[in-house]
MARMI-273825 format. One record per residue (C-alpha): x, y, z; residue number from 1; residue in three letters. Coordinates in nm, 4 decimals, decimal comma, padded with zeros to 6 digits. Layout:
<recs>
+----------+----------+----------+-----+-----+
|       px |       py |       pz |   i |  aa |
+----------+----------+----------+-----+-----+
|        X |        Y |        Z | NUM | ALA |
...
+----------+----------+----------+-----+-----+
</recs>
This chain:
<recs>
+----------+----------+----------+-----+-----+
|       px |       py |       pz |   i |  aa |
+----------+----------+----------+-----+-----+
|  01,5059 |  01,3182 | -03,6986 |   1 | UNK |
|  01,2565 |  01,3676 | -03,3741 |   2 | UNK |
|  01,3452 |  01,5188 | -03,0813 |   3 | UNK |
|  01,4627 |  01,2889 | -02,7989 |   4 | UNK |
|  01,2896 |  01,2442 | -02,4748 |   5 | UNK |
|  01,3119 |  01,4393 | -02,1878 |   6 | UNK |
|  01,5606 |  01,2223 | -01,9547 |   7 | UNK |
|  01,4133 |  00,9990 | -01,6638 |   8 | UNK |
|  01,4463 |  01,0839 | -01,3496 |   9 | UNK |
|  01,7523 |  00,9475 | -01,1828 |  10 | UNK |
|  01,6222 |  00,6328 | -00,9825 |  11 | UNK |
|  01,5941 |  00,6567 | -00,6149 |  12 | UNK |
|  01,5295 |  00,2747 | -00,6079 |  13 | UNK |
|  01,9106 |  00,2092 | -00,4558 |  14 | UNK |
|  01,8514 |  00,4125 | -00,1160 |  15 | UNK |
|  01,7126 |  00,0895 |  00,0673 |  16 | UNK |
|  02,0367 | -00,0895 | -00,0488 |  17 | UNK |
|  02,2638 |  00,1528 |  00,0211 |  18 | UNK |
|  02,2419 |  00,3119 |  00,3769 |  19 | UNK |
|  02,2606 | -00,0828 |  00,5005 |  20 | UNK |
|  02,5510 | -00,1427 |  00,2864 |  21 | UNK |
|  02,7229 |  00,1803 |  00,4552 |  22 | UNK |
|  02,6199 |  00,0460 |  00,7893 |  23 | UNK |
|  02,7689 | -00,2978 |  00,7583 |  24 | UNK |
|  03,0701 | -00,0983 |  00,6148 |  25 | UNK |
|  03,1294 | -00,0135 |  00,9690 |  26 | UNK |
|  03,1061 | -00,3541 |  01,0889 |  27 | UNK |
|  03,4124 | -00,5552 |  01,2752 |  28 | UNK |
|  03,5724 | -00,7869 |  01,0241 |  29 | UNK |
|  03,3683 | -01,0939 |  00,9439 |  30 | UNK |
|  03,0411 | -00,9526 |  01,0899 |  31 | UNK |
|  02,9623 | -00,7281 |  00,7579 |  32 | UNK |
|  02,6994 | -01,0057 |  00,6639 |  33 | UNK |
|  02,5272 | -01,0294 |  00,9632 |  34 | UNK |
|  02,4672 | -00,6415 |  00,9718 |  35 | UNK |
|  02,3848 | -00,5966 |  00,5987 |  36 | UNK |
|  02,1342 | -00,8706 |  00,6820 |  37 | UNK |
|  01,9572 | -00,7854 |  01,0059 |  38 | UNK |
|  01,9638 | -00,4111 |  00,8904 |  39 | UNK |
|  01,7937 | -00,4924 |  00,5259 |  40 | UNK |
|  01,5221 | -00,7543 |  00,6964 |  41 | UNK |
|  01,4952 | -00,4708 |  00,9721 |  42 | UNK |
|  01,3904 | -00,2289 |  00,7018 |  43 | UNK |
|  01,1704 | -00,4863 |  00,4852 |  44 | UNK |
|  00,9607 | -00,5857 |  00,8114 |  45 | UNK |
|  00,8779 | -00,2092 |  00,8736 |  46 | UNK |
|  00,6021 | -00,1735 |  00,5611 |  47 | UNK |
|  00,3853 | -00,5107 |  00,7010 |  48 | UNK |
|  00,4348 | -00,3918 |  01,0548 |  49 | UNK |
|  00,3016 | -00,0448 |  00,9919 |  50 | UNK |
|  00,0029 | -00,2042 |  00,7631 |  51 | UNK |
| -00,1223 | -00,3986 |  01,0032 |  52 | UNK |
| -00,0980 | -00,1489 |  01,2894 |  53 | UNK |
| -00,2811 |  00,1075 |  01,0609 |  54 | UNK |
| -00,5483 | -00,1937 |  00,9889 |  55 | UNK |
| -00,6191 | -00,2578 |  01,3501 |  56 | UNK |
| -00,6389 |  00,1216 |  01,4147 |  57 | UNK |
| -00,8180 |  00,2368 |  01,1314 |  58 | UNK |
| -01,0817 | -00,0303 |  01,1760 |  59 | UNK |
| -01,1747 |  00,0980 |  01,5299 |  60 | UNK |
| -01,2689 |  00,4620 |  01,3314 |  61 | UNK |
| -01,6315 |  00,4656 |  01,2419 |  62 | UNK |
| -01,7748 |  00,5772 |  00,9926 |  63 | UNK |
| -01,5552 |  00,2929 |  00,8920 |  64 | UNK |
| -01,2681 |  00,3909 |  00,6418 |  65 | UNK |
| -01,3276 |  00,0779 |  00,4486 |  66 | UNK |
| -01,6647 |  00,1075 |  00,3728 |  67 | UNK |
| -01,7140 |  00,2603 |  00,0063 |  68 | UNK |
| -02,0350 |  00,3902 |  00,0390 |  69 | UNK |
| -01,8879 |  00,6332 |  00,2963 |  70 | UNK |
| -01,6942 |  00,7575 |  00,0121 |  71 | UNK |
| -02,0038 |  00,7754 | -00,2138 |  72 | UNK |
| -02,1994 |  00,9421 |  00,0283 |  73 | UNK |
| -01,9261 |  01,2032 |  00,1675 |  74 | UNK |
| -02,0796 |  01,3475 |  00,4445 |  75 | UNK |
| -01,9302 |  01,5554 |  00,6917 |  76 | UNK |
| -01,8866 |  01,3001 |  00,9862 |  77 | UNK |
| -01,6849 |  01,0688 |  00,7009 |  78 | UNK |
| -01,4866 |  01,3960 |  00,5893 |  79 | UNK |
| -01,3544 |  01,4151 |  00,9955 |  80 | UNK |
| -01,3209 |  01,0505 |  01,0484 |  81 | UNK |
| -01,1018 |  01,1049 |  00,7242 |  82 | UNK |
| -00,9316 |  01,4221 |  00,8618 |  83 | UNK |
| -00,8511 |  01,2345 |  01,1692 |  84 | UNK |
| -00,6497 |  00,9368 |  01,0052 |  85 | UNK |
| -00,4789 |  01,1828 |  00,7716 |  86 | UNK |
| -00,4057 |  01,3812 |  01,0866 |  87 | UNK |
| -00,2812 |  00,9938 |  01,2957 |  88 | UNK |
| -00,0427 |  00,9351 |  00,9824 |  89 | UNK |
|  00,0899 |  01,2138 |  00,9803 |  90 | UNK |
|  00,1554 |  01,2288 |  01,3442 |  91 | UNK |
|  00,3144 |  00,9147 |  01,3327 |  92 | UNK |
|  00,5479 |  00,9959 |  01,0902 |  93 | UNK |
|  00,6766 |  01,3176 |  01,2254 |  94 | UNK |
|  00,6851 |  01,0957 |  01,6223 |  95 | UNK |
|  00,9222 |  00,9091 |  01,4343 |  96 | UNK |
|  01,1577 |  01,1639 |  01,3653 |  97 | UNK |
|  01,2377 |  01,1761 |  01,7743 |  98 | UNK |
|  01,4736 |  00,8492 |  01,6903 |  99 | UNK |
|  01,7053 |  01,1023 |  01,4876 | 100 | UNK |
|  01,9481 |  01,1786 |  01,7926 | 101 | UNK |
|  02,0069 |  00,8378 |  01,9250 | 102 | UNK |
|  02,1967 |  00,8103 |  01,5333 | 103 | UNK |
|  02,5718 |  00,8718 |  01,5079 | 104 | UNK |
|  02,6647 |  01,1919 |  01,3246 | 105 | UNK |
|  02,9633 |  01,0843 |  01,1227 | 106 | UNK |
|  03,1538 |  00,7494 |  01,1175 | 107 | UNK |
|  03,3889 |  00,8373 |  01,3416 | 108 | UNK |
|  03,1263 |  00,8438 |  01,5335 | 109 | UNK |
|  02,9738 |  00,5597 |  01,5171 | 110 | UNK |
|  03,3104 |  00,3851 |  01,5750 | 111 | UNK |
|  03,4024 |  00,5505 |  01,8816 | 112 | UNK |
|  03,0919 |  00,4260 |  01,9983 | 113 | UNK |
|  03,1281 |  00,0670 |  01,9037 | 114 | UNK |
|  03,5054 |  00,0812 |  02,0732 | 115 | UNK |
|  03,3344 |  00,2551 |  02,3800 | 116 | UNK |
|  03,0048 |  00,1032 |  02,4148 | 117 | UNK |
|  02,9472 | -00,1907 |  02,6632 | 118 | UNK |
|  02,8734 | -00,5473 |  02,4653 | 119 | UNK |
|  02,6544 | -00,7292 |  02,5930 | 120 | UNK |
|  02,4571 | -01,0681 |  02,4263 | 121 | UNK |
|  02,1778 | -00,9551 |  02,5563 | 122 | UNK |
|  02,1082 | -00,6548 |  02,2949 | 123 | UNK |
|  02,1419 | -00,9152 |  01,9961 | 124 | UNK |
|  01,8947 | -01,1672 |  02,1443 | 125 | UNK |
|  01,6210 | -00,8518 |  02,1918 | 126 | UNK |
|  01,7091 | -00,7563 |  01,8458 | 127 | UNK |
|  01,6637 | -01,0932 |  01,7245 | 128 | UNK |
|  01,3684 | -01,1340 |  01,9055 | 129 | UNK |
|  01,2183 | -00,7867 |  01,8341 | 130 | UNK |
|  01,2865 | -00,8303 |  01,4914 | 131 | UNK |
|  01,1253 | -01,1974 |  01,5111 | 132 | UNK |
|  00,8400 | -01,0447 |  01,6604 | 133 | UNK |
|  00,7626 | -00,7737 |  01,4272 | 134 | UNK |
|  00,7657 | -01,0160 |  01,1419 | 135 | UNK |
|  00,5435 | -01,2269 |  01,2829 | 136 | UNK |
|  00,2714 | -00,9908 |  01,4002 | 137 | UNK |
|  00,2669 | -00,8749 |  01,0630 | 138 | UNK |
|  00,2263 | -01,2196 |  00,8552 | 139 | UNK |
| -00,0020 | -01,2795 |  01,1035 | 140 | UNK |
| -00,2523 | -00,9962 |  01,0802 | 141 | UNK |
| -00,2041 | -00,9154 |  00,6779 | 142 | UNK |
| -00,2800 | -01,2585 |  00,6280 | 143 | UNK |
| -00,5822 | -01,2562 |  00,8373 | 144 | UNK |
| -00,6698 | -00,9433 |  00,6915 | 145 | UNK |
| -00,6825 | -01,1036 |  00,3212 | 146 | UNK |
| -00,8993 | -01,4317 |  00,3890 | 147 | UNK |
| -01,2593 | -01,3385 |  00,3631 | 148 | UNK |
| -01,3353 | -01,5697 |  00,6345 | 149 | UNK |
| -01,1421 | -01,3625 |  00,8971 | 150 | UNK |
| -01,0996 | -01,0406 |  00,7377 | 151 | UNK |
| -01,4367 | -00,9491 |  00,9311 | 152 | UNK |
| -01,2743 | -00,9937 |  01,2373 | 153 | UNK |
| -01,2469 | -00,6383 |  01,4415 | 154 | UNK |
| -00,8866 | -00,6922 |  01,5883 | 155 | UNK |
| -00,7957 | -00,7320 |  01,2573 | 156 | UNK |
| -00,9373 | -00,4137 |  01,1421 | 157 | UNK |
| -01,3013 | -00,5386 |  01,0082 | 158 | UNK |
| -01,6132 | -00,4479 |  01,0523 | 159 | UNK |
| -01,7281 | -00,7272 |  01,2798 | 160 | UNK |
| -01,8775 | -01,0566 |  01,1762 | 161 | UNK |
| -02,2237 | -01,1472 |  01,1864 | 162 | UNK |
| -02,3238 | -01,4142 |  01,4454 | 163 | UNK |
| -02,5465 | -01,5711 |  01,1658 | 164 | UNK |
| -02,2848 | -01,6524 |  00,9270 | 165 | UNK |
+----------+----------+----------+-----+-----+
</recs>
């Protein structure tokens, strides 16, 4: 008989699903739905949001980043302008680690708080419109980013078009 395989890896695909899930576990009665969903499309609009930020920013380095002869060439002004989006990313993703303290520790917690803390409408209409926002920024600019006819464009994170085209 052969040998089996080494085992997979155990999957880390569930994560997404299941801090949401745990969220809306907290929910008043009735509302778990509402939470599981605004939490999940919350989460899902992050990945276009933060593509075409990086698209708008990254176009404005030069040498430009999406220029493949820069990569060819690899000269030392490319290798910084490289450096210095490595170093933006990076940055980035540690600034967003300041958010961790506004999170409740435990779920008791996070209950106290939602016994305790005012209600008001307004904080689900910004939400909602935040949210609303987000999502359409990002259709927005990743879709003008894939047409050929705008994808020059430098707001969108182009090179600039040419006047004679």
């Amino acid at each position: 008989r052969p040998p089996r395989p080494p085992a997979a890896p155990a999957s880390t695909a569930p994560l997404p699903k299941a801090a949401p899930a745990k969220a809306a576990s907290a929910a008043s009665g009735g509302d778990e739905g509402v939470v599981y969903g605004l939490l999940t499309t919350t989460y899902n609009v992050g990945g276009p949001i933060a593509q075409a930020i990086s698209n708008q920013v990254f176009g404005l380095f030069t040498p430009a980043l999406s220029d493949p002869k820069n990569y060819v060439e690899d000269h030392y002004g490319f290798r910084r302008t490289v450096a210095w989006s490595f170093g933006l990313t990076y940055a980035m993703a540690f600034l967003s680690l300041l958010t961790l303290p506004l999170l409740p520790e435990q779920k008791a917690e996070a209950q106290e708080r939602k016994r305790t803390w005012e209600r008001r409408d307004c904080y689900a209409y910004a939400t909602v419109v935040l949210v609303g926002a987000g999502l359409a920024y990002s259709c927005t600019f990743d879709l003008l980013a894939v047409f050929p006819a705008t994808m020059c464009y430098r707001f969108v994170g182009g090179e600039g078009c040419d006047s004679d085209a």
